[in-house]
Structure formats: C-alpha cells, structure tokens
C-alpha positions in Angstrom: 0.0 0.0 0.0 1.3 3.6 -1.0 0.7 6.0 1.8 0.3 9.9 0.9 2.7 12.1 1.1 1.4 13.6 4.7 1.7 10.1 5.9 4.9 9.6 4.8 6.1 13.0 6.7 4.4 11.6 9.6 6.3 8.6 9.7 9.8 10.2 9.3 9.2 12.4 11.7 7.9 9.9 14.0 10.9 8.5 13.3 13.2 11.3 14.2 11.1 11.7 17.6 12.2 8.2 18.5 15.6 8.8 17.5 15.8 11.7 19.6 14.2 10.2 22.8 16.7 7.2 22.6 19.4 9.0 22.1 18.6 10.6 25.6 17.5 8.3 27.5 18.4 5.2 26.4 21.8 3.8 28.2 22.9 2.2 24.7 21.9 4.7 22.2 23.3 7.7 23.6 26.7 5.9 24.0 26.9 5.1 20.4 29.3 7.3 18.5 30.7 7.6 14.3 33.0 4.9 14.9 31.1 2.8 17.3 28.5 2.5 14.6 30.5 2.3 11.3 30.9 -1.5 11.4 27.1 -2.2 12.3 26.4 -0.2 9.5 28.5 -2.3 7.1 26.8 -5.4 8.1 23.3 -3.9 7.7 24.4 -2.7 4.1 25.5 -6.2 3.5 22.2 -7.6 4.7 20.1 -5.9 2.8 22.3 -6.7 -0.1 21.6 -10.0 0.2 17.9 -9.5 0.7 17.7 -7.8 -2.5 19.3 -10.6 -4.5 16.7 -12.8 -3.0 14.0 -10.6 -3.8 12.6 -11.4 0.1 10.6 -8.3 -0.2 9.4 -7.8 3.1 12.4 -8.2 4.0 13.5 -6.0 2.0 11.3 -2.9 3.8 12.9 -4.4 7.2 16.7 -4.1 6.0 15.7 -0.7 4.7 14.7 0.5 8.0 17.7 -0.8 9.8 20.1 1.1 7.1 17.6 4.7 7.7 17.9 3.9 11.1 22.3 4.1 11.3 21.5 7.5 8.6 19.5 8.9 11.2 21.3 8.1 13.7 24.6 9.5 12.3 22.6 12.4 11.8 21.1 12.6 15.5 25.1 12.3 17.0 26.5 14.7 14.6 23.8 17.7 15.6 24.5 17.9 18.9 28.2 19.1 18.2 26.2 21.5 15.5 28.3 19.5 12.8 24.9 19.1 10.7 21.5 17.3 10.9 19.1 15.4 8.6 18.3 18.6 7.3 21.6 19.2 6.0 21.9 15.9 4.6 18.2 15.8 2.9 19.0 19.3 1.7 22.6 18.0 0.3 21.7 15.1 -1.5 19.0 17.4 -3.0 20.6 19.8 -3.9 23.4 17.2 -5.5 20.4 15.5 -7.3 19.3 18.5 -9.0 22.6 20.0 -10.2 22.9 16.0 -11.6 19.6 15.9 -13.4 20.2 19.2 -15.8 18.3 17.2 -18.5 15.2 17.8 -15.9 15.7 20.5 -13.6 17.8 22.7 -16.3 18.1 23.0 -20.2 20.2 19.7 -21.1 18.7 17.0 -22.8 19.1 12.6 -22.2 17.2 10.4 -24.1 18.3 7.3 -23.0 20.0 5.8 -19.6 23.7 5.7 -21.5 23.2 9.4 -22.3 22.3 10.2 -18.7 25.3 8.2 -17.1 28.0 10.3 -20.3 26.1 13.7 -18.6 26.7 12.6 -15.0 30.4 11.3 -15.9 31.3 14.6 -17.8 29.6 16.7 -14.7 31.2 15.2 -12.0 34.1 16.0 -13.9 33.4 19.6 -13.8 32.0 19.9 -10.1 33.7 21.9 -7.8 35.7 19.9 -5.4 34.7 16.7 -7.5 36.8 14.0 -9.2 39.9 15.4 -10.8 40.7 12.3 -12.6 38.6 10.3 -14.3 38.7 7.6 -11.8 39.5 9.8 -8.9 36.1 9.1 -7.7 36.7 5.2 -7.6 37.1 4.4 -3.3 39.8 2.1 -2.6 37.5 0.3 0.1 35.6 -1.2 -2.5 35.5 -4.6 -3.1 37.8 -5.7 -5.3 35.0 -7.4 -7.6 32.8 -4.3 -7.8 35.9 -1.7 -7.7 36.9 -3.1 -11.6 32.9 -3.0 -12.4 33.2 0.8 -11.5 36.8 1.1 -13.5 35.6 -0.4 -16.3 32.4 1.1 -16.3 33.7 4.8 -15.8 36.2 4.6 -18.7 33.5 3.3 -21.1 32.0 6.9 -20.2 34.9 8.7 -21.8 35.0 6.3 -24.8 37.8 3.8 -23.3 35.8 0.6 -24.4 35.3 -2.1 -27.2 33.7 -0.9 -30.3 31.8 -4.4 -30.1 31.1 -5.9 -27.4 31.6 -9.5 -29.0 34.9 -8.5 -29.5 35.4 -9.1 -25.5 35.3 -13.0 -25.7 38.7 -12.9 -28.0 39.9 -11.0 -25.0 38.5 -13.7 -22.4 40.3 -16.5 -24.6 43.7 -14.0 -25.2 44.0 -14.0 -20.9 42.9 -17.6 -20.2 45.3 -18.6 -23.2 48.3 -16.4 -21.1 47.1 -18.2 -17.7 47.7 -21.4 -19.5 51.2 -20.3 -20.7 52.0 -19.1 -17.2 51.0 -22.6 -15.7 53.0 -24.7 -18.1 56.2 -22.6 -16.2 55.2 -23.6 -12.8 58.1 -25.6 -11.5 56.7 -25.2 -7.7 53.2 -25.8 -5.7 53.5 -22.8 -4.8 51.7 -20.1 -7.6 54.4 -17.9 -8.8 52.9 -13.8 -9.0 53.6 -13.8 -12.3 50.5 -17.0 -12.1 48.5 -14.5 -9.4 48.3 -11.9 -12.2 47.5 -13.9 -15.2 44.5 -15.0 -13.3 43.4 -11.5 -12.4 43.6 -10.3 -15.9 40.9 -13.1 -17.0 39.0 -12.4 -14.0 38.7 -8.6 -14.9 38.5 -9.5 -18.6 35.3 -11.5 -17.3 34.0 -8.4 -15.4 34.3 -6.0 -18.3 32.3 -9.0 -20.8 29.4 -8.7 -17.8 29.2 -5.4 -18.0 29.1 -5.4 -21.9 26.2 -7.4 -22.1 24.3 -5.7 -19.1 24.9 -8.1 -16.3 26.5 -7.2 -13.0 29.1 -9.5 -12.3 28.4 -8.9 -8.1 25.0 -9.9 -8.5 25.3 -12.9 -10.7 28.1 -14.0 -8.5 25.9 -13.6 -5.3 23.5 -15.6 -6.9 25.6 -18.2 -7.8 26.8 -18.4 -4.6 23.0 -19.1 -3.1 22.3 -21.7 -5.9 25.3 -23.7 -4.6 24.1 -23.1 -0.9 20.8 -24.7 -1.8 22.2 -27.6 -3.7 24.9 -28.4 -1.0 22.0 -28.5 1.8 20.2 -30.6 -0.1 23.3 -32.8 -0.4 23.9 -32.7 3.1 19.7 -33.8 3.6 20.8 -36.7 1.3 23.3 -37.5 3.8 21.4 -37.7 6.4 18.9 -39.7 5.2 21.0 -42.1 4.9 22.6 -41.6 8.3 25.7 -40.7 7.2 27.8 -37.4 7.2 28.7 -36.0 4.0 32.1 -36.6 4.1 31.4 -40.5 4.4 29.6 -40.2 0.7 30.9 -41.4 -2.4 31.8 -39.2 -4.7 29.4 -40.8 -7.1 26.5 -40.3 -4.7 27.3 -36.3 -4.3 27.4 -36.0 -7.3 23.7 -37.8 -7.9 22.9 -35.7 -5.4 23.8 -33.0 -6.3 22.0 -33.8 -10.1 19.1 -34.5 -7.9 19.0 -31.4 -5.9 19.3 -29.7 -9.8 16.2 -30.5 -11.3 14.5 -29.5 -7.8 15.8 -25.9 -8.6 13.1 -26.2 -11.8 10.3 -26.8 -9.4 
C-alpha cells in the first residue's frame, strides 16, 4: 500500500522523535558514536544486499529500515556538536540530485539511460571539489570485484571501451590462453605472482564482458553463490537420510545428489 505524502512526513518524523528520545535516555543509544556504529552499518548494508538478491521483499522494507535507522542516527550524534542534521543531509543530497539531473531541472537534454550516465560522468568531472581524474572518484575500500565493475564502467564513459562488445570473448580466450602459458612454467606448488596476475587479468577481462552485455558480475556472482548453498543443503539432507555425514559419501553419490537437488531448482 502507497501511503500519501502527509503520511509519509508523519512517519519520518515519527521517526526522528524516537531517535531523539533514545538518544537521551536510552543507556545504549546515547553511548553510540561515528566509529562505534561504522561496522554495524556495514553489516546492515551487507544484509540488505543480500535480501535484494533474493528478492525477500518484506524483508526488504525491514533491512531498509535498519540502514535509515544508522543515517538517522549518524545524523542525531552529529547535531549535537552543530556538525549538521538530517536537514543538511536531505538538503545536500538534493541539492546534489538536482545539479545532476540538468536534463530535468535545467536545459540539457538525455534520451536514453547511457546518455544520462555520459552527462553525469562529464559533470562530475566539472564539479567543484569533485573527481579530478577520471577515476578519482573510484574508493579504494571497495570490493575488489565491484571496484573493476566501476573502472571499467567509468572509462566506457569517456570512450575507453570495445567498439563491439563480441569482440570481449577474444579478449577472455587471449587471458585464459596467457594463464595457460604461465601454468605450463610452474616448477613449484607454490603459484608464482607472475600466475596470481595472469588470473586477475581473466577475471577482470570476465567483469568487463558482464558489464558489456548488461549483467553485473556482483549480483550474478551472489546468486551463484546461493544456488550452490541450496544444492549443497540438499546434499547434506541426502546425507542424512542415509545416516551418514557427507564426508562418508561417495563421490558418485554427491554427485547424484547434487544432479538431484538440480532438477528440484526447476520446481
């Protein structure tokens, strides 16, 4: 249900009331500090990341709270040292939305999403105090697996990309071809770095082909990730069935298993 736009001033600042009261009187709350909550807020992040890959959606509206909770929050601590309050942040962001969206609240024009995300690359360019480089604006606290989704991504936006995108697999089979080379000269268990960044190349030339052909490598990766969860529960299920661990299974059973707990996935 959509509530009106009264209702949904209501609730916020029902919201910020609450905030405020716990932040006084609660033993807990008003302890909290920036650094105090900076990991918390990670691991909320994180879980509604993963809510949204599993398209749980009332979950979903639960994770969201938790994240506007730490924003409030952060807010709450930082305006009673007159550093700013939600006010300055709603007003920021705003402010920062507008001055992004010339093709609606100015005299640009966009007709498509790629002509929007050009705009926004060649703007942020041009802000005051913005990104002097290109990828200036790239955090190093990314992870690593998103970090060369946003490199690759950026430079596409000054014209630093394939002219086909099918031209990307020759790419793929150029870096697997060079891991292969670099394996053959292995003359120790131990992978040599010269190994260590053959493999990165093909896992960034892999990236760049997701991003080419509209598919975010974090997501599919997450979701991959979840698929094998599911199977290898339902090989441990087998297991016990049987009344046996699953390290006492055959290799042949897993693996029927595992074929078994496949087709379920088409249920």
């Amino acid at each position: 249900m959509k509530h009106s736009r009264e209702e949904q001033l209501q609730a916020f600042d029902r919201l910020l009331t609450i905030m405020s009261e716990l932040r006084q009187k609660c033993p807990w709350d008003h302890k909290q500090t920036f650094e105090s909550l900076r990991q918390n807020t990670i691991e909320e992040v994180n879980e509604l990341s993963a809510q949204l890959i599993k398209k749980d959606y009332a979950e979903v509206c639960k994770e969201l709270g938790d994240v506007l909770l730490h924003i409030v929050f952060y807010a709450e601590i930082a305006s009673e040292t007159d550093l700013f309050d939600i006010a300055d942040v709603c007003n920021k962001l705003s402010d920062k939305l507008v001055f992004r969206h010339p093709h609606i609240y100015g005299n640009m024009s966009a007709e498509n999403p790629e002509e929007v995300s050009l705009m926004w690359e060649k703007i942020k360019l041009k802000e005051k105090g913005g990104n002097k480089t290109v990828l200036g604006g790239i955090s190093d606290s990314l992870p690593t697996l998103i970090k060369a989704f946003r490199i690759q991504d950026k430079v596409a936006h000054v014209g630093f990309d394939w002219e086909k995108k099918e031209d990307v697999w020759d790419k793929v089979k150029e870096e697997i071809g060079e891991f292969e080379a670099e394996l053959k000269k292995q003359t120790t268990e131990k992978p040599s770095e010269d190994l260590e960044n053959e493999f990165g190349d093909i896992l960034f030339s892999l990236i760049n082909m997701a991003r080419l052909y509209g598919l975010h490598p974090d997501n599919a990766l997450e979701k991959t990730n979840q698929k094998f969860i599911q199977r290898f529960n339902y090989v441990e299920q087998y297991a016990q069935k049987q009344s046996k661990k699953v390290s006492d299974l055959s290799l042949e059973e897993m693996e029927n298993a595992w074929q078994e707990a496949k087709k379920s996935d088409n249920h």
